[in-house]
C-alpha beads as a LAMMPS data file, in Angstrom:
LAMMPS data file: protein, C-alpha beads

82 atoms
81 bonds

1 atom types
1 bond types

-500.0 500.0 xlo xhi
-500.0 500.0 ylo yhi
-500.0 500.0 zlo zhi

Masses

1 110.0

Atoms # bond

1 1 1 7.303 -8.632 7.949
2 1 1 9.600 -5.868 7.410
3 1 1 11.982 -4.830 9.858
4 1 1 11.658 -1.547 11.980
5 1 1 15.412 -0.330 10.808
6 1 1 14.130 -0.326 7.170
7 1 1 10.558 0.786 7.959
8 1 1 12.038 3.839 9.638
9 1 1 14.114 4.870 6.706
10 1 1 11.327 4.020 3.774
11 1 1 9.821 7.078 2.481
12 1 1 6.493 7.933 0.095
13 1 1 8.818 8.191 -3.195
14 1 1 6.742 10.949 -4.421
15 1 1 6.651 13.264 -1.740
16 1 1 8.897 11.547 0.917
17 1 1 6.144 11.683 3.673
18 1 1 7.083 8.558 6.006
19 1 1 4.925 5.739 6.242
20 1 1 3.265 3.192 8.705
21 1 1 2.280 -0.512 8.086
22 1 1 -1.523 -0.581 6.996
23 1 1 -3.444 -2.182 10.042
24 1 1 -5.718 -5.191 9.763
25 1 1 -8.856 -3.550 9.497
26 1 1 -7.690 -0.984 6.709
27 1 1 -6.172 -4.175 4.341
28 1 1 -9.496 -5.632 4.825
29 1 1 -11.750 -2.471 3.024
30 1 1 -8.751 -2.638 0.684
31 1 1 -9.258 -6.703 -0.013
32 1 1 -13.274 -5.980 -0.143
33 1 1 -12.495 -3.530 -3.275
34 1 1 -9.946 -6.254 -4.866
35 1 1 -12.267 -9.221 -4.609
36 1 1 -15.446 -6.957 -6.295
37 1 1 -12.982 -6.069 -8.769
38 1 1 -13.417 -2.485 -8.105
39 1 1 -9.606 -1.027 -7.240
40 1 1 -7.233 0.244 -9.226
41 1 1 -3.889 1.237 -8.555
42 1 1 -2.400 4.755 -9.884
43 1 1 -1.155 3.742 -12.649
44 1 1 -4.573 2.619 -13.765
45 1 1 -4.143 -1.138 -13.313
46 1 1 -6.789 -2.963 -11.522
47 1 1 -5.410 -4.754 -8.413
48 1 1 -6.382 -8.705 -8.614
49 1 1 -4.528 -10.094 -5.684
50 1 1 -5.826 -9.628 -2.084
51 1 1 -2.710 -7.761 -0.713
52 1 1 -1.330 -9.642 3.504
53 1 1 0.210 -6.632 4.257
54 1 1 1.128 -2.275 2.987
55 1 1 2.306 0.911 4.185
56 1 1 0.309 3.662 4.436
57 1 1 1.516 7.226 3.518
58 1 1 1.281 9.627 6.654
59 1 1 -1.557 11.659 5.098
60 1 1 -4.018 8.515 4.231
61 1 1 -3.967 8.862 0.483
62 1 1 -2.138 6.142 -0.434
63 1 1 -1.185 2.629 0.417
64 1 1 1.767 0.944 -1.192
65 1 1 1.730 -3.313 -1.364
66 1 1 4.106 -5.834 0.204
67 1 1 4.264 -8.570 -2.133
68 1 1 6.310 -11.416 -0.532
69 1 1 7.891 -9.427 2.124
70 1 1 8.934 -6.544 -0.512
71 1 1 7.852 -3.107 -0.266
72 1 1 6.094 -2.176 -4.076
73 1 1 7.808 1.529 -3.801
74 1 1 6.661 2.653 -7.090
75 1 1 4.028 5.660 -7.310
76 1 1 2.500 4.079 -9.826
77 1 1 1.484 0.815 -8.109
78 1 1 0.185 2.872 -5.167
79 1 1 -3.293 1.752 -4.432
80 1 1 -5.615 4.795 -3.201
81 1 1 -7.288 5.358 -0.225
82 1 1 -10.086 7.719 -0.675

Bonds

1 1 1 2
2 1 2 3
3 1 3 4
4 1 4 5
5 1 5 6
6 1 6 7
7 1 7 8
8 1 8 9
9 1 9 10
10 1 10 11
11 1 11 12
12 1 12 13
13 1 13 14
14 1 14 15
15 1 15 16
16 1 16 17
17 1 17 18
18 1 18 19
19 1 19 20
20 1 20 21
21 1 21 22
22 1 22 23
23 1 23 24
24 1 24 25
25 1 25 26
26 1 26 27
27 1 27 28
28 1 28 29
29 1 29 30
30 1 30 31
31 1 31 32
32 1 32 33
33 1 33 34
34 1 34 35
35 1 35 36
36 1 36 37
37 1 37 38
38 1 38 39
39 1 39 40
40 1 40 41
41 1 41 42
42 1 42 43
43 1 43 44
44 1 44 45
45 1 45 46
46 1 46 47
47 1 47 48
48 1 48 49
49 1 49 50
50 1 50 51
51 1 51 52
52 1 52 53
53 1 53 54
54 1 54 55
55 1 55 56
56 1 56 57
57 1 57 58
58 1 58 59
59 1 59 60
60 1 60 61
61 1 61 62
62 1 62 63
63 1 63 64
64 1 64 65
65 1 65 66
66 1 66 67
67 1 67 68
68 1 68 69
69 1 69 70
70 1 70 71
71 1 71 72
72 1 72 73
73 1 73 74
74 1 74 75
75 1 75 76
76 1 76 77
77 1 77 78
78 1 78 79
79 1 79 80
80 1 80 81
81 1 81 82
């Protein structure tokens, strides 16, 4: 998991709102949409792997993966929320 040191400095790299680890029950609507094949990230790919873990921007519009303990900070691989 990441550590608190580095999840207090990571920012949204769009706007630089901070962010918050996604909790269990918002990675499990967001695992729903993957397995049905149904999400796609910003950039217009669809997301085909169930994500464990993601941080949320502070306003809810956007999560961004953790793939293998790495934060996926690029806006274009931000998966929305609404």
């Amino acid at each position: 998991m990441i550590d608190k040191t580095l999840l207090n400095i990571l920012v949204c790299p769009e706007n630089h709102q901070r962010l918050e680890l996604a909790d269990k029950v918002l990675l499990a609507r967001v695992n729903q949409s993957i397995l049905a094949g149904t999400l796609t990230n910003r950039g217009g790919q669809r997301v085909e792997s169930p994500l464990t873990a993601g941080l949320v921007r502070e306003d809810r519009r956007w999560l961004y993966p953790i793939i293998d303990d790495i934060p996926v900070m690029l806006v274009d691989e931000a998966i929305p929320l609404n």
